[in-house]
N, C-alpha and C positions, 0 to 999 in steps of 0.2 A: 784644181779638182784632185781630191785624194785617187789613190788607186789600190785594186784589192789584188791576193796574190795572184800570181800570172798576168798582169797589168789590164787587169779588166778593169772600167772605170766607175768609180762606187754611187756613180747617180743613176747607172741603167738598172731597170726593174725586172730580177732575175726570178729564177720560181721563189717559193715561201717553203715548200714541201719538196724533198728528193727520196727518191726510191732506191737502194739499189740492190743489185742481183749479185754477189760481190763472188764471180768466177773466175778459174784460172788456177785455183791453190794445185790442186794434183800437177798439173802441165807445168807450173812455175818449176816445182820440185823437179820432177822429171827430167827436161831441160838441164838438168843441175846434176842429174845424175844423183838426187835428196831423196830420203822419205816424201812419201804425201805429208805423211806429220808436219815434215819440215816446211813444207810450205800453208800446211791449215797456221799453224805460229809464226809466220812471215804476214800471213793473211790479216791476225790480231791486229800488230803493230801497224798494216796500213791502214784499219779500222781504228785504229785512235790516231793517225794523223786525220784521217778523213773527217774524224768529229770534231776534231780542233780548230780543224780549218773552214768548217759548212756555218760558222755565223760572218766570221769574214765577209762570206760573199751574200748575207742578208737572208740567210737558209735558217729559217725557224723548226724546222721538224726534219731528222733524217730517220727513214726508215729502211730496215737491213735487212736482209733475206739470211739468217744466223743457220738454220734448219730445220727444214721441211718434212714432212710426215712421208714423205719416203723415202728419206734418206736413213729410213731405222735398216731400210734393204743393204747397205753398204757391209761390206767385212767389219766383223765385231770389234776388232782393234781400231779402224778407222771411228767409229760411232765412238768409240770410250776414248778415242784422245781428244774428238773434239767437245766430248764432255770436259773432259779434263782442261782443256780450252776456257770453256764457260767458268769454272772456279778459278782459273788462275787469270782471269780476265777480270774477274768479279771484284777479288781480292787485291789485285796492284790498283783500279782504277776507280773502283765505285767513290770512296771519299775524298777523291781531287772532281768524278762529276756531280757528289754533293757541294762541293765549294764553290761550283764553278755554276749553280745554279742550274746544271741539266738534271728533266726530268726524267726518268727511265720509265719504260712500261713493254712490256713483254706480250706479244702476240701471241696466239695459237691454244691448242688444248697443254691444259695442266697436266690429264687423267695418260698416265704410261708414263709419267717421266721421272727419274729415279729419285728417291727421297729426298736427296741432300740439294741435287739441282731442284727441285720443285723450293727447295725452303730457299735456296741463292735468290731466287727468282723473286719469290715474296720478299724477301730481304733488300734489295735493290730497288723495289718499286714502292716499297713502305718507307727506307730511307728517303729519297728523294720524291716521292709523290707532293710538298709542296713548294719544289722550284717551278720559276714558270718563265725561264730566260730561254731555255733550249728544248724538246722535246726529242728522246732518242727513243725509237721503235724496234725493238728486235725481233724479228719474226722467227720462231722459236716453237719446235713441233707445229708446224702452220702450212697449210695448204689451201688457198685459195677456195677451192670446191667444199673444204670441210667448212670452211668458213660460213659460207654462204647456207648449208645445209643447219650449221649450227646455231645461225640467229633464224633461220625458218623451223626449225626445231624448237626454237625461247618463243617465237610466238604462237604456235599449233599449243604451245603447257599454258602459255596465258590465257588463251581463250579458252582449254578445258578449266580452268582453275578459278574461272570468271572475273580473271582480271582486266581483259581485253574484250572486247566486240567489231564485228564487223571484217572485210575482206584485207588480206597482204598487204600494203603497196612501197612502195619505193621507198618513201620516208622509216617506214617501220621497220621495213628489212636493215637497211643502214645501219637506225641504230640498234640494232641486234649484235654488226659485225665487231669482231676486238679491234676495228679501227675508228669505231664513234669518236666522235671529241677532236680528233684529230682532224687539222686544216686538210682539204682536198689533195691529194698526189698533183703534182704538176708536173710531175714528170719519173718515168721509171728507166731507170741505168740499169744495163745488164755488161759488165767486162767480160774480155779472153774474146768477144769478136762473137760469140755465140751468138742469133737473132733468137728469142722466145724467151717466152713469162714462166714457162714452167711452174704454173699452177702457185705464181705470186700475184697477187692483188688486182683476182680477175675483172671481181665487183667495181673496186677502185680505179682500174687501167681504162674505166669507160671512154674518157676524154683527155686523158694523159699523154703528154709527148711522150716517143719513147725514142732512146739514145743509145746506139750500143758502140759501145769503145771496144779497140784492136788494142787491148792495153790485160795481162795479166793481173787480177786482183792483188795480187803480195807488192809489184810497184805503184798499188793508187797511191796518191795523193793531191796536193792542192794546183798542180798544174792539171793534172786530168779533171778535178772538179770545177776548175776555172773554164774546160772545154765545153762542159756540160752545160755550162751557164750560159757559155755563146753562142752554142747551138739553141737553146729555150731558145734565148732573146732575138733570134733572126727568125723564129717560128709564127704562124701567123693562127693563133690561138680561134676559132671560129662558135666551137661547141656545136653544131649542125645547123647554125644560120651561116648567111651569105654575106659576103663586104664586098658590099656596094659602090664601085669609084663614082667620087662625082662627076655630073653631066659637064662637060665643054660646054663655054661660052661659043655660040656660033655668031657671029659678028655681019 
């Protein structure tokens, strides 16, 4: 039996889809006595070991919590370097994950975000929009609640526009959100020990395990996402039915 990194064994059926909340960079830094800067660019580098390592373990979709719609509230210099983040992330690694067959596709609102990041963004998702080995999620001006307001929003214009008919429901709304298309969450990671979603993937977190690691985001990698794996795999997945043991022979 082969084995995947962190000797987890590669016949057990791990999620398909992982989430994560990737926190820690400020306290990394801190701790160090560093900029926060220094640790949002400690933060990168564990995000391209984590992507490297998430087919390994039979993980077809990771999605990232990159930045949220209110993190524009943070001091102006923290916002512009982790802009600064985004392009110089863009440009070392976008054409090793077109080679490498991942797809990129970016979460959240477009509208406020500054020209050159708005064109990165289309840039990365128009290169690589026809790999289809890996799918990498980056939630990106993205807020859960906006989300959800924003595909209830694409349908209230359908139906005055009479493209649509008839009441909301579950199916519709879905695919309204910027995560249609994508396999179901199976699970949401949040690092640094934090418990909460913080207004990540509220719609999606319906049925989602969720896992939170005592681990600083700047040191993830493939042994922390190996832990992630084994904790899914000892879960007992139900969806809001019951498992039933079977009845005893009575003799």
């Amino acid at each position: 039996m082969t084995a995947q990194p962190g000797g987890l064994p590669a016949s057990e059926i791990g999620p398909r889809h992982v989430a994560l909340i990737m926190d820690g960079n400020g306290r990394w830094a801190q701790a160090r006595g560093l900029p926060r800067a220094m640790g949002h660019r400690e933060g990168v580098q564990a995000l391209k070991r984590t992507v490297q390592a998430a087919p390994d373990f039979g993980i077809d979709c990771l999605t990232v919590f990159g930045f949220s719609t209110e993190n524009w509230r943070r001091p102006v210099e923290e916002v512009s370097d982790l802009m600064g983040l985004v392009r110089s992330y863009v440009s070392s690694d976008l054409n090793r994950l077109a080679r490498e067959g991942v797809r990129v596709r970016v979460l959240g609102r477009r509208t406020g975000l500054p020209s050159d990041i708005d064109a990165i963004v289309e840039r990365a998702e128009r290169t690589t929009a026809h790999n289809d080995k890996f799918l990498l999620q980056v939630a990106f001006n993205y807020g859960g609640r906006a989300d959800i307001v924003d595909a209830a929003q694409a349908h209230v214009d359908r139906v005055l526009a009479g493209q649509a008919t008839g009441p909301l429901d579950e199916a519709m709304l879905g695919a309204g959100l910027s995560t249609a298309g994508s396999p179901p969450v199976d699970v949401i990671v949040r690092t640094s020990g934090e418990q909460r979603l913080s207004n990540f993937l509220l719609w999606e977190a319906a049925y989602a395990e969720l896992v939170y690691q005592d681990v600083l985001w700047p040191d993830y990698g493939p042994e922390a996402l190996a832990d992630v794996v084994r904790q899914y795999q000892a879960r007992d997945r139900r969806f809001g039915a019951v498992t039933v043991a079977p009845a005893l022979a009575v003799g």
